[in-house]
N, CA, C and O of each residue as an XYZ file, in Angstrom:
840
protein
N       8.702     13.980     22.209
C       7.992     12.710     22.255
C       8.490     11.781     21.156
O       8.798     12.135     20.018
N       8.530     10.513     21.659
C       9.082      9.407     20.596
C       7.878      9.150     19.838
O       6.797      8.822     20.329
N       8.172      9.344     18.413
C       7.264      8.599     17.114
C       7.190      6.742     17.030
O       8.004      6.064     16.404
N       6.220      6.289     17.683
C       5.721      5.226     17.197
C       5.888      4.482     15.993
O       5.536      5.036     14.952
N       6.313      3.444     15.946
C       6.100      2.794     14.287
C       5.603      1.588     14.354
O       6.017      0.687     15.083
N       4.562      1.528     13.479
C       3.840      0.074     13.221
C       4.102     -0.235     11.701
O       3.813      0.239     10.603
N       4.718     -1.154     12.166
C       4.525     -1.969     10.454
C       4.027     -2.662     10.164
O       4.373     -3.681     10.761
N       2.689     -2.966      8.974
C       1.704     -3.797      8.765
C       1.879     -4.821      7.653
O       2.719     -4.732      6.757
N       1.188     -5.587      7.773
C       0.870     -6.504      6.457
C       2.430     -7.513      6.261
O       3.302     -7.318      5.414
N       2.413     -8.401      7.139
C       3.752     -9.147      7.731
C       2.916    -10.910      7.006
O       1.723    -11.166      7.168
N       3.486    -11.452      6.578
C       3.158    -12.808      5.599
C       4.168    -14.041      6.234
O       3.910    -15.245      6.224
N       5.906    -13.106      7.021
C       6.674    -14.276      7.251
C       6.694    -13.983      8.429
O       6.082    -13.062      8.971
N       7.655    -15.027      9.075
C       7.702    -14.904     10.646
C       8.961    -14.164     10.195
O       8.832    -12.978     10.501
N      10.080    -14.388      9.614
C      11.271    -14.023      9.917
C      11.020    -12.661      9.343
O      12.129    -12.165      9.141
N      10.152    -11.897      9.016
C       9.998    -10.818      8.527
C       9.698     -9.631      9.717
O      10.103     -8.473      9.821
N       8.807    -10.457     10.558
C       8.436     -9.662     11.356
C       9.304    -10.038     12.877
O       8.958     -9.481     13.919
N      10.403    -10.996     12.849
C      11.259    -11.138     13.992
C      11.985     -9.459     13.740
O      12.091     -8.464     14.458
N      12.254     -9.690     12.786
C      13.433     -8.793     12.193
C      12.362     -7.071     12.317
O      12.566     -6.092     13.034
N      11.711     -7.225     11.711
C      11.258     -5.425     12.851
C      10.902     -5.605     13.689
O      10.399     -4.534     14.029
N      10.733     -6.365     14.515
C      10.588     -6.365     16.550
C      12.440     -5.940     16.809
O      12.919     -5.219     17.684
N      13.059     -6.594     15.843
C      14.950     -6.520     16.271
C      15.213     -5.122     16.308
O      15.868     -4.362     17.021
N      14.269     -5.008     15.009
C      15.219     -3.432     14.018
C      14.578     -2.181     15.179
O      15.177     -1.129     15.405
N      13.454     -2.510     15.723
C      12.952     -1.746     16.631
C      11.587     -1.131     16.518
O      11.189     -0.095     17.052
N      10.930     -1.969     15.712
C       9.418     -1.367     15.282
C       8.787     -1.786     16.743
O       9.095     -2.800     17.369
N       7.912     -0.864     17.118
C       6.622     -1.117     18.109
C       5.428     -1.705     18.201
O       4.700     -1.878     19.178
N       5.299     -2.009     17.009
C       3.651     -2.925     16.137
C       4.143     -3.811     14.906
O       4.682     -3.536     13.834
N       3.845     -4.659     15.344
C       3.325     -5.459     13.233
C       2.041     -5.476     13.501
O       1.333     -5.708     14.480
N       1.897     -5.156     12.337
C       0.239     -5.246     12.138
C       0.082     -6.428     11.104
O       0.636     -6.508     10.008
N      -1.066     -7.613     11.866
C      -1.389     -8.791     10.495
C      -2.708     -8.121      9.587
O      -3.268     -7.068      9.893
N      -3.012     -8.857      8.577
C      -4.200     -8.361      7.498
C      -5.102     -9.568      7.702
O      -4.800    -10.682      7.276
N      -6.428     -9.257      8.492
C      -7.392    -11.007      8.474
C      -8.703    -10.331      7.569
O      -9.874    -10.047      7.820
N      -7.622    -10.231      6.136
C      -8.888     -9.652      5.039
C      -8.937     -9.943      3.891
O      -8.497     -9.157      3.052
N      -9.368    -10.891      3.608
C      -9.221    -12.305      2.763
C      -8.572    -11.391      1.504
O      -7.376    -11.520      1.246
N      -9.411    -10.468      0.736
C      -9.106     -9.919     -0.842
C      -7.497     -9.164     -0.544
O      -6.958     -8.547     -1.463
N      -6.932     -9.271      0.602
C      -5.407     -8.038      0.644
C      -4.462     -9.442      0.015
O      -4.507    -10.655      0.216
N      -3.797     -8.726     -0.655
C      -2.418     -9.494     -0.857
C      -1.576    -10.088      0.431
O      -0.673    -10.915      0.312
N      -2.011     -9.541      1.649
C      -1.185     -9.433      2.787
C      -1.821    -10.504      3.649
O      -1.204    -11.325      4.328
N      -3.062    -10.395      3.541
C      -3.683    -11.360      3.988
C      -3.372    -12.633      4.819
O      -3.182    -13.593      4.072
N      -3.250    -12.965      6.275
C      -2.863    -14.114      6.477
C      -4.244    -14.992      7.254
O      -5.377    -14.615      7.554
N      -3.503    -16.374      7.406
C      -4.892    -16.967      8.006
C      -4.782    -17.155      9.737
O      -3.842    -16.765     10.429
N      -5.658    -17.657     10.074
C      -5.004    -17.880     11.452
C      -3.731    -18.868     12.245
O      -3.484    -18.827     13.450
N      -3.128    -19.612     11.371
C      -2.385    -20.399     12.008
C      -1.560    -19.581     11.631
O      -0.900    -18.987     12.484
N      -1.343    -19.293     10.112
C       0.113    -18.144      9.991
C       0.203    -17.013     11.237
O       1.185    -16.958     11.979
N      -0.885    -16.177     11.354
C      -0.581    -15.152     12.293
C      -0.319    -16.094     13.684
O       0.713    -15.833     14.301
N      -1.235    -17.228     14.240
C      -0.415    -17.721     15.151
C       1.225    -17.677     15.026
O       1.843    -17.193     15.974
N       1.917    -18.149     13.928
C       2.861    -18.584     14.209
C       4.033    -17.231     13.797
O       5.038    -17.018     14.475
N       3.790    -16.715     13.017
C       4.557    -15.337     13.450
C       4.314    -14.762     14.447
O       5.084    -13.809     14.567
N       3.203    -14.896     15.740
C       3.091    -14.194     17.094
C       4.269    -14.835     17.286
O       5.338    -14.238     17.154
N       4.197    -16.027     17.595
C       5.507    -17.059     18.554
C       7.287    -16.253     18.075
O       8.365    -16.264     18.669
N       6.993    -15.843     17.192
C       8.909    -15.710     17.176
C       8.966    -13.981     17.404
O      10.021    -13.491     17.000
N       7.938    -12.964     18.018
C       7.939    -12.062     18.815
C       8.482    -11.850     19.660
O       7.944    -12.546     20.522
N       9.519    -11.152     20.249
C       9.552    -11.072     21.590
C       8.749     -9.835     22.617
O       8.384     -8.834     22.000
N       8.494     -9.863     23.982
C       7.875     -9.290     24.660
C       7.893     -7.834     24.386
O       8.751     -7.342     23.653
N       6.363     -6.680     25.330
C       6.604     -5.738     23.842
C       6.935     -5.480     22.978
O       7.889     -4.711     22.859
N       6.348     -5.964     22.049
C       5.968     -5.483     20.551
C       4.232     -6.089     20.776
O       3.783     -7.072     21.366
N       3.643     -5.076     20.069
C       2.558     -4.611     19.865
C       1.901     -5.806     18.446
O       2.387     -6.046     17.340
N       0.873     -6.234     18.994
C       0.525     -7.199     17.730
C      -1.204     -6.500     17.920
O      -2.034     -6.348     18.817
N      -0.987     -6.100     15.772
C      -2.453     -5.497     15.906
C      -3.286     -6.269     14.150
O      -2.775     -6.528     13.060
N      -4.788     -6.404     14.706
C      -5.287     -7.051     13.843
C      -5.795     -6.399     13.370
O      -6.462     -5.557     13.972
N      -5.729     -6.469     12.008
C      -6.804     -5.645     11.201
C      -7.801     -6.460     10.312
O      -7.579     -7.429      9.587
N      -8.882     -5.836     10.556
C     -10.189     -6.366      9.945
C     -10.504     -5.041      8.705
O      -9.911     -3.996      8.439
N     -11.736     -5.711      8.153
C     -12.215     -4.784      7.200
C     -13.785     -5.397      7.354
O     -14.002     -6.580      7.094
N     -14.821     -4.515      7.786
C     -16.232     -4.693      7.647
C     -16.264     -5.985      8.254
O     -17.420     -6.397      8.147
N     -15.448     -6.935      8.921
C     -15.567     -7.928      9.378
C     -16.916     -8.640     10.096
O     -17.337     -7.863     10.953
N     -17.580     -9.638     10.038
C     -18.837    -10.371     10.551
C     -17.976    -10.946     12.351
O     -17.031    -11.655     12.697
N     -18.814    -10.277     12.878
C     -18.808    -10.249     14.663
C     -17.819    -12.136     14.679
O     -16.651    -12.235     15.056
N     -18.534    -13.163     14.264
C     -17.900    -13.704     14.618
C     -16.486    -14.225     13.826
O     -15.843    -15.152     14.319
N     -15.996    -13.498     12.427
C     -14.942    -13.777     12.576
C     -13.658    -13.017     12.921
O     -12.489    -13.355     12.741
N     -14.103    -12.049     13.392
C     -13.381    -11.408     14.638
C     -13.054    -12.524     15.720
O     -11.964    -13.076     15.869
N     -14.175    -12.736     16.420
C     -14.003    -13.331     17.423
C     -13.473    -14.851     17.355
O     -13.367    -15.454     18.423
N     -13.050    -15.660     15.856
C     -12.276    -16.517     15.808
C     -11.589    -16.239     15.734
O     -11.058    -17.018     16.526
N     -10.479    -15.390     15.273
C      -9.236    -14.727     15.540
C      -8.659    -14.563     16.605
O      -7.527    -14.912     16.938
N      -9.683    -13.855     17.337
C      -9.103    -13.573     18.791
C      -8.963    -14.556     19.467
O      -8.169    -14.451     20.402
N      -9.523    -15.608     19.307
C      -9.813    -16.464     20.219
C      -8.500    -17.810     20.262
O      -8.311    -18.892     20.818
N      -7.626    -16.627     19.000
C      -6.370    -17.917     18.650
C      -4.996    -17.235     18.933
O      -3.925    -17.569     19.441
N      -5.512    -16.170     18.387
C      -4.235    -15.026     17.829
C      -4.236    -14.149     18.918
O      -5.300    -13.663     19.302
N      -2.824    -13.802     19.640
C      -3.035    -12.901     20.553
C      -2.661    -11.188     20.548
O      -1.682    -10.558     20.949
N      -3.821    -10.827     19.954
C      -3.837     -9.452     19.203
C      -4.148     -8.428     20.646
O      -4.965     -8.506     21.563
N      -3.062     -7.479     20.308
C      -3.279     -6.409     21.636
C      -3.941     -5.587     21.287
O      -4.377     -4.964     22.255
N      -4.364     -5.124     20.135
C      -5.114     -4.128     19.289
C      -6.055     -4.353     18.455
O      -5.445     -5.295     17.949
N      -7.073     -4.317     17.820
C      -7.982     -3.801     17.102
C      -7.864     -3.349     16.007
O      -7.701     -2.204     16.431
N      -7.791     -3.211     14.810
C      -7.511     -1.955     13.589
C      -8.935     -2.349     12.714
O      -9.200     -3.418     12.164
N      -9.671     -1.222     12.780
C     -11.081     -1.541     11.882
C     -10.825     -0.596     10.524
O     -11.132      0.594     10.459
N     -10.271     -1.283      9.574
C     -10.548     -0.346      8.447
C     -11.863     -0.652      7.087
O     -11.741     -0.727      5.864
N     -12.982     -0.760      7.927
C     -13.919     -0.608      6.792
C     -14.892      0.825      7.533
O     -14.449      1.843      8.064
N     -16.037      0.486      7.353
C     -16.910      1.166      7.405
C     -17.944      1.241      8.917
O     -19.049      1.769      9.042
N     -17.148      0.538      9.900
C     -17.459     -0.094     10.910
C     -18.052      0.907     11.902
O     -17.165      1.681     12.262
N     -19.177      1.161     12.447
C     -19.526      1.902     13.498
C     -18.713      2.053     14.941
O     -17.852      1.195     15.133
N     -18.867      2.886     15.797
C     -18.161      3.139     16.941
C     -18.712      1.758     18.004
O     -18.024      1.169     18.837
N     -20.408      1.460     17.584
C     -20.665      0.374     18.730
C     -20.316     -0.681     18.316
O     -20.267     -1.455     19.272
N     -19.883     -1.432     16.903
C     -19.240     -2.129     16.644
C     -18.119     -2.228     17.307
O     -18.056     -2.949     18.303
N     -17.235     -1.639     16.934
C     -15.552     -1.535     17.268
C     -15.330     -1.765     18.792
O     -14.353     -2.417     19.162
N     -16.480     -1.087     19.951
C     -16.256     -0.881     21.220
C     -16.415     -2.391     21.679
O     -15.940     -2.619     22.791
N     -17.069     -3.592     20.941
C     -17.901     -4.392     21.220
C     -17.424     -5.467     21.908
O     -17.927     -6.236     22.727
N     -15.956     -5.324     21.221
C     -15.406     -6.666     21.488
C     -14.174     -6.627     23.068
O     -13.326     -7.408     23.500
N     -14.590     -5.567     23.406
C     -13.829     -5.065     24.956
C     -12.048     -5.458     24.688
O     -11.306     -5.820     25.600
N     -11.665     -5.303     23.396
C     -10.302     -4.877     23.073
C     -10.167     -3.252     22.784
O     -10.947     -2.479     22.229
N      -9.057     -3.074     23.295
C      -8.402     -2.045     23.035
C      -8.509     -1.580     21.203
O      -8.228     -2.558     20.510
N      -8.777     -0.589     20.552
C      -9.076     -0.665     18.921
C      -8.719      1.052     18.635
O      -8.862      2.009     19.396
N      -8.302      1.002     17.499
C      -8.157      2.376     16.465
C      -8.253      1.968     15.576
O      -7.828      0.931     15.066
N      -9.360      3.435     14.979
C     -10.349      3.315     13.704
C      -9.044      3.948     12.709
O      -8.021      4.557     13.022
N      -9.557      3.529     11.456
C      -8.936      3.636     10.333
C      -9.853      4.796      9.579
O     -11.037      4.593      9.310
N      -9.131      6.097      9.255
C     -10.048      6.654      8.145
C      -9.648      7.304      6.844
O      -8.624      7.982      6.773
N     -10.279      7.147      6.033
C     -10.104      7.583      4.147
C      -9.930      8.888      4.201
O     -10.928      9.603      4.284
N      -8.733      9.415      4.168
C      -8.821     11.580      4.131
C      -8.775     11.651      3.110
O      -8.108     11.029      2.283
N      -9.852     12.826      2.976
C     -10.387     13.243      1.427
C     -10.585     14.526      1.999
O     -10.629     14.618      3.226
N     -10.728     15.681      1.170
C     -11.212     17.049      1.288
C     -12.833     16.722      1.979
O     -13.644     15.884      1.583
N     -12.966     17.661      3.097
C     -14.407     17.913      3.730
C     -14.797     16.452      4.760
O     -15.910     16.160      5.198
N     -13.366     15.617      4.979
C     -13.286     14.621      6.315
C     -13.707     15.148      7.420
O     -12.970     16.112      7.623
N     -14.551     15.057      8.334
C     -14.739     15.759      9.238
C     -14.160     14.829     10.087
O     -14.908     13.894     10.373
N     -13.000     14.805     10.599
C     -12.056     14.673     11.757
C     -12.456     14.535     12.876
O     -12.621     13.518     13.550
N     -12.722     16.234     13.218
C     -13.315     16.414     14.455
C     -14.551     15.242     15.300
O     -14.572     14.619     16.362
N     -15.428     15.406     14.170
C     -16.782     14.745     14.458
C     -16.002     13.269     14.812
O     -16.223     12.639     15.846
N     -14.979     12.813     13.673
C     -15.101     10.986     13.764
C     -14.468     10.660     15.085
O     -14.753      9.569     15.579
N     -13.433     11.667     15.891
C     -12.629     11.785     16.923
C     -13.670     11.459     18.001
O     -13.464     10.540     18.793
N     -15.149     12.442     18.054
C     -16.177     12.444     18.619
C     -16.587     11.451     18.714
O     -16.760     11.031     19.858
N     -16.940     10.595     17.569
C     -17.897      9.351     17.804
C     -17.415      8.384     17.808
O     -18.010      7.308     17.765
N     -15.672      8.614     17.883
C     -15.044      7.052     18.202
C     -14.208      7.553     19.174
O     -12.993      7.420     19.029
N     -14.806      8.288     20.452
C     -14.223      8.869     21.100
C     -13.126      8.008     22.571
O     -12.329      8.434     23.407
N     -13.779      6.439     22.154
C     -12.852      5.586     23.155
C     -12.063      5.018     22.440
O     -11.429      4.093     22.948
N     -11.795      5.402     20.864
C     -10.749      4.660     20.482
C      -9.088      4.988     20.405
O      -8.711      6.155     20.296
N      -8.307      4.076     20.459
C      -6.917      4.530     21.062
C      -6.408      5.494     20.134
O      -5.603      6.323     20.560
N      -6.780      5.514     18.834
C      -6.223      6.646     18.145
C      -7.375      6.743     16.725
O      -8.400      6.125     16.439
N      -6.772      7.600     16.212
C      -7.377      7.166     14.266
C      -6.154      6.895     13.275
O      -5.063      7.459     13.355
N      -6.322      6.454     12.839
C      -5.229      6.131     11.754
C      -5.522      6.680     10.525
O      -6.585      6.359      9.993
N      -4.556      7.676      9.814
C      -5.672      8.582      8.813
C      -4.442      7.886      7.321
O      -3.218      7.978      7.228
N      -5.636      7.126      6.221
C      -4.774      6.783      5.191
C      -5.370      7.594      3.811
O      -5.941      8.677      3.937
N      -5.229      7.135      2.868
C      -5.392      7.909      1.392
C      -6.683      6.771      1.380
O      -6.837      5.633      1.823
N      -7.372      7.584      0.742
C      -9.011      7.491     -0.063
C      -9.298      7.069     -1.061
O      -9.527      7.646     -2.124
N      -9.315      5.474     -0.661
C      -9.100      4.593     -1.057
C      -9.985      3.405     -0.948
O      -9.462      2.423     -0.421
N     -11.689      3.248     -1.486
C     -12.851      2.293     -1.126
C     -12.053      0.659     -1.372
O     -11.922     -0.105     -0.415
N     -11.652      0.353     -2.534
C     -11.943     -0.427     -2.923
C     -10.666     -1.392     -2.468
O     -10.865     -2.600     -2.341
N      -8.906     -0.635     -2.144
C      -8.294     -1.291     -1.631
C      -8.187     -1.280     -0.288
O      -7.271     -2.035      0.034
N      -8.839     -0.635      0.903
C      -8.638     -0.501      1.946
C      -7.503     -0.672      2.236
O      -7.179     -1.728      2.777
N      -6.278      0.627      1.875
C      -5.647      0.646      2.678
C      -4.115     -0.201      2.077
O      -4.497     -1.164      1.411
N      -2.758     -0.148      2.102
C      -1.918     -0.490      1.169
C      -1.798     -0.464     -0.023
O      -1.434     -1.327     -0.821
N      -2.154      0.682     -0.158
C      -1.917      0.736     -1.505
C      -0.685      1.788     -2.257
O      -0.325      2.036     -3.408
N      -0.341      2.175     -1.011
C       1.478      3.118     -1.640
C       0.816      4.417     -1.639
O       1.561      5.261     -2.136
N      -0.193      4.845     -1.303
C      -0.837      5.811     -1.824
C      -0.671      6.940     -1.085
O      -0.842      6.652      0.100
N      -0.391      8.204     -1.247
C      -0.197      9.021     -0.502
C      -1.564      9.767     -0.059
O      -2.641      9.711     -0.651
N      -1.259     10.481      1.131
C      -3.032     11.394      0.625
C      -2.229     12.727      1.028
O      -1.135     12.723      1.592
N      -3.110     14.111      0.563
C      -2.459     15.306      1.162
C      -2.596     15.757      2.830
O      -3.642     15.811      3.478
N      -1.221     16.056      3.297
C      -1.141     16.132      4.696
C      -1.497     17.202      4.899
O      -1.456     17.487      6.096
N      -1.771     17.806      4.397
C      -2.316     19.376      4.600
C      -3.814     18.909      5.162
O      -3.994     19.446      6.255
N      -4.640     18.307      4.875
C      -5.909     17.993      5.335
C      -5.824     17.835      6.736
O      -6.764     18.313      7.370
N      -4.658     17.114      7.558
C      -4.535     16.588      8.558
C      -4.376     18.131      9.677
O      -3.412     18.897      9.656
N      -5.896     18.289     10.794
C      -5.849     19.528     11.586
C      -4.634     19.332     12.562
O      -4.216     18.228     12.911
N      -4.032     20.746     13.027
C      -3.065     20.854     13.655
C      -3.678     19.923     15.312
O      -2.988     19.628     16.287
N      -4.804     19.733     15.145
C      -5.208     19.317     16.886
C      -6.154     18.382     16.227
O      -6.756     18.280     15.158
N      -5.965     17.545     17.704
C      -7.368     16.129     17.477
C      -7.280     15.839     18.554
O      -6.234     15.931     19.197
N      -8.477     15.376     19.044
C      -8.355     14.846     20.474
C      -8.156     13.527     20.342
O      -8.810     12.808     21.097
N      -7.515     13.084     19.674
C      -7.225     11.701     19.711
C      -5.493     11.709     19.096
O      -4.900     12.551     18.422
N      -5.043     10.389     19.666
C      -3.657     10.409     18.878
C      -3.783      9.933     17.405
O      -4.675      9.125     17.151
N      -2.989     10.353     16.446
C      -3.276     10.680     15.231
C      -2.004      9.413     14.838
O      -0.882      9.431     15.345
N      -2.462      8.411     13.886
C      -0.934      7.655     13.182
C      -1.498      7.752     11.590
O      -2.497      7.439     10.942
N      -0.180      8.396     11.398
C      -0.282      8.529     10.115
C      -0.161      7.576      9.059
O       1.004      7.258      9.299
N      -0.485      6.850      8.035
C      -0.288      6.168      7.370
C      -0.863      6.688      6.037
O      -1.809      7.475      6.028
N       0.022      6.008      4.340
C      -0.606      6.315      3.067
C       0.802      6.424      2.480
O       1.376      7.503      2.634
N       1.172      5.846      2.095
C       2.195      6.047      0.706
C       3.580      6.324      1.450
O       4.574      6.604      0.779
N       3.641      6.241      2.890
C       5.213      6.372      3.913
C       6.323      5.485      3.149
O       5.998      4.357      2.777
N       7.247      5.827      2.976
C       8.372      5.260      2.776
C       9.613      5.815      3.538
O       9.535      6.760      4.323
N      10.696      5.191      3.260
C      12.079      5.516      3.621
C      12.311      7.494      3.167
O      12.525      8.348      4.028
N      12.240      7.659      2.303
C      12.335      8.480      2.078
C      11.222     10.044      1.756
O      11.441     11.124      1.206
N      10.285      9.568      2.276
C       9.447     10.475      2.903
C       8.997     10.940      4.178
O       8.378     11.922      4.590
N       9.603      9.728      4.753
C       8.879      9.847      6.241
C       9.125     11.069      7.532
O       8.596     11.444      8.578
N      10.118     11.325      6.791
C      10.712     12.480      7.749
C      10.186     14.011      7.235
O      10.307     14.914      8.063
N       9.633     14.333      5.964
C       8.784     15.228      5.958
C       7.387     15.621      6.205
O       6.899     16.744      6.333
N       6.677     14.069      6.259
C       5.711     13.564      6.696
C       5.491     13.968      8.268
O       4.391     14.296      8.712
N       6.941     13.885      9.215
C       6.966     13.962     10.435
C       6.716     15.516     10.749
O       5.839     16.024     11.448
N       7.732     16.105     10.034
C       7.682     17.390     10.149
C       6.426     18.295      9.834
O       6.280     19.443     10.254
N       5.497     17.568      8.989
C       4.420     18.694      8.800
C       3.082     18.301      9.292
O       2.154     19.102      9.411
N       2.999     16.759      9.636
C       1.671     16.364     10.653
C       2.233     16.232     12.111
O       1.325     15.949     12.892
N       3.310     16.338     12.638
C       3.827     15.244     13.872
C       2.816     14.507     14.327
O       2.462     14.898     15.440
N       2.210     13.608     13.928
C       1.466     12.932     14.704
C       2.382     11.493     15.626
O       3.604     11.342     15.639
N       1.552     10.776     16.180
C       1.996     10.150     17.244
C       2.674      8.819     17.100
O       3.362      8.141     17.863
N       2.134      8.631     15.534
C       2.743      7.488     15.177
C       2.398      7.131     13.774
O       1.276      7.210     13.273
N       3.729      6.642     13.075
C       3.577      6.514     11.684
C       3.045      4.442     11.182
O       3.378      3.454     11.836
N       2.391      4.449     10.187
C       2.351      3.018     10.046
C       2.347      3.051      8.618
O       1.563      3.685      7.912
N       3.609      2.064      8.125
C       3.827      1.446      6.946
C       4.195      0.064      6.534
O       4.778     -0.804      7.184
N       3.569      0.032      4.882
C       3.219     -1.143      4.702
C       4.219     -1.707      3.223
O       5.192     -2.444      3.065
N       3.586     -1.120      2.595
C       4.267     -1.266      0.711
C       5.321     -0.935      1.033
O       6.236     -1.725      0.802
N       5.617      0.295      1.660
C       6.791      1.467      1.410
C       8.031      0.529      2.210
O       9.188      0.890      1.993
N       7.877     -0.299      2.847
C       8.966     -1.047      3.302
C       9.056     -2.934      2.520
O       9.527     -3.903      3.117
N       8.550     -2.947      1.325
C       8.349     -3.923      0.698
C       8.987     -4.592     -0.543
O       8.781     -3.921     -1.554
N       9.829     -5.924     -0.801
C      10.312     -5.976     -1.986
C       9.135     -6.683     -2.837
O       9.337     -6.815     -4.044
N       8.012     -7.111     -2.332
C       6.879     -7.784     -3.400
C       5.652     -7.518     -1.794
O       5.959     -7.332     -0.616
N       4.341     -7.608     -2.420
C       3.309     -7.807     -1.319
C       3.260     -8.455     -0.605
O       3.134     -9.656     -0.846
N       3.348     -7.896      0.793
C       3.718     -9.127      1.528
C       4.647     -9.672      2.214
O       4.526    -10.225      3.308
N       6.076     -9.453      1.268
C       7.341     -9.936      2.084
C       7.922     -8.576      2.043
O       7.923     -7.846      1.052
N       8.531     -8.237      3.482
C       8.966     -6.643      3.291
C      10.746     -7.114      3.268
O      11.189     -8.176      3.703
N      11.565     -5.973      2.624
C      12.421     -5.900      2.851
C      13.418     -5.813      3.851
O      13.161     -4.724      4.365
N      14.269     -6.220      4.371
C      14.690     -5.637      5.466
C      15.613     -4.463      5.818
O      15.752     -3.699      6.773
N      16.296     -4.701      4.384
C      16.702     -3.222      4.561
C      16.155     -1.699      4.804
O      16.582     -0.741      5.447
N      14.709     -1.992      3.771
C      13.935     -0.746      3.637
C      13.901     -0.790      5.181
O      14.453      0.123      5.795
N      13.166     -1.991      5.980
C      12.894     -1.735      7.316
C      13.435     -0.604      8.402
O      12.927      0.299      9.066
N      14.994     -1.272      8.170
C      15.910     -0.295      8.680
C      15.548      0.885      8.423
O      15.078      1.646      9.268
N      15.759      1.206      7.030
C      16.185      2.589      6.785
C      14.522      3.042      7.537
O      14.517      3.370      8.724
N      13.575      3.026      6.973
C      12.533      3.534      7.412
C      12.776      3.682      9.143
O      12.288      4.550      9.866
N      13.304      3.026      9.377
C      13.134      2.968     11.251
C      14.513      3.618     11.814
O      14.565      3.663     13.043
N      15.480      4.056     11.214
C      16.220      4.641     11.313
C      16.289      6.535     10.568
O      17.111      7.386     10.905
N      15.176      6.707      9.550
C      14.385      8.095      9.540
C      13.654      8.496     10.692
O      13.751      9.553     11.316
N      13.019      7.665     10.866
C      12.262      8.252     12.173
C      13.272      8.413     13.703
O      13.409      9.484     14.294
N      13.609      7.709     13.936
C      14.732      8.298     15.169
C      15.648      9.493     14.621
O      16.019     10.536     15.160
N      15.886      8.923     13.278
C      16.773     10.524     13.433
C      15.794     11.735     13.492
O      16.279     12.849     13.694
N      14.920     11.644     13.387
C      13.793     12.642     13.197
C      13.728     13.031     14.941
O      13.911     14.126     15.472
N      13.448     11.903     15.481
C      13.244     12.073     16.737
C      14.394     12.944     17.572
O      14.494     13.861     18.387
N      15.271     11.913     16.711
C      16.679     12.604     17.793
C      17.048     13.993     17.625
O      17.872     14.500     18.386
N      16.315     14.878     16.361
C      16.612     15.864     15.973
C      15.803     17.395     16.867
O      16.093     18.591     16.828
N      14.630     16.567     17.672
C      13.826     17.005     18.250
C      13.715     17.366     19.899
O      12.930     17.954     20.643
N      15.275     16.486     20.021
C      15.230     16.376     21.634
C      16.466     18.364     21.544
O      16.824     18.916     22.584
């Protein structure tokens, strides 16, 4: 099976032309005012426009208020969902988009259960434990926490870089990796080289598998 890659927290357009080129499957925007990554709605409008067809555009909120979700959507044409606060399952289901929950792995995560009660969501996204930055913060968490089974598809994210990602692959395989810092020369504007290389670990990973 081919490994997924989403890359999040995109600030330029020409940043995120260039991993739709390099071959990423997602950019993910940040509509969360305190992230460094943070964009507003006309920016994410206007990095949608220099997209081309499939690629995956996913929004991420944090604890977000119902309606400014729904000004977003109502501009930005987001194929996905990403809830990384504290957000309930009838929340998330609410807005009849497609969505995967974001969760903090820490020792005694019960997985199982959150798989359960966000059981229509397209995946979980499991990052390092982390309240106060939700999420980008380079941070690794231990993959050992991560169970060999979930009934949900599993994307890994937390501290991925170029040069981890392929052991990362090897000891969770989950379904899809998402990185943010780890492909970055300042917050915000990613590199493009890292891009590559990061997106060129994972196929070789892949290709190593067929």
């Amino acid at each position: 099976m081919r490994t997924r890659v989403k890359i999040c927290g995109f600030t330029r357009s020409e940043d995120a032309a260039e991993a739709a080129r390099l071959g990423a499957d997602a950019i993910g925007l940040v509509f969360y005012p305190p992230s460094p990554r943070h964009v507003d709605i006309d920016r994410a409008v206007a990095i949608c426009r220099t997209l081309p067809a499939f690629v995956t555009v996913v929004g991420l909120f944090v604890d977000e208020a119902r309606e400014g979700v729904e000004q977003v959507m109502d501009r930005v044409p987001l194929d996905l969902l990403q809830f990384h606060g504290d957000e309930p399952a009838e929340y998330c289901r609410s807005f009849g988009r497609p969505y995967f929950k974001a969760v903090r792995m820490a020792a005694g995560t019960d997985l199982a259960g959150l798989a359960k009660a966000y059981g229509d969501a397209r995946g979980l996204l499991l990052d390092a434990d982390d309240a106060q930055a939700k999420g980008g913060t380079g941070t690794r968490f231990d993959w050992a926490l991560v169970p060999e089974r979930c009934t949900l598809p599993v994307i890994l994210a937390g501290g991925l870089k170029p040069d981890n990602v392929v052991a990362a692959l090897e000891q969770v395989r989950p379904y899809a990796v998402d990185v943010s810092s780890g492909v970055e020369s300042a917050k915000g504007i990613k590199d493009h080289n890292k891009m590559a290389a990061f997106l060129n670990e994972v196929h070789r990973f892949d290709h190593g598998q067929q």
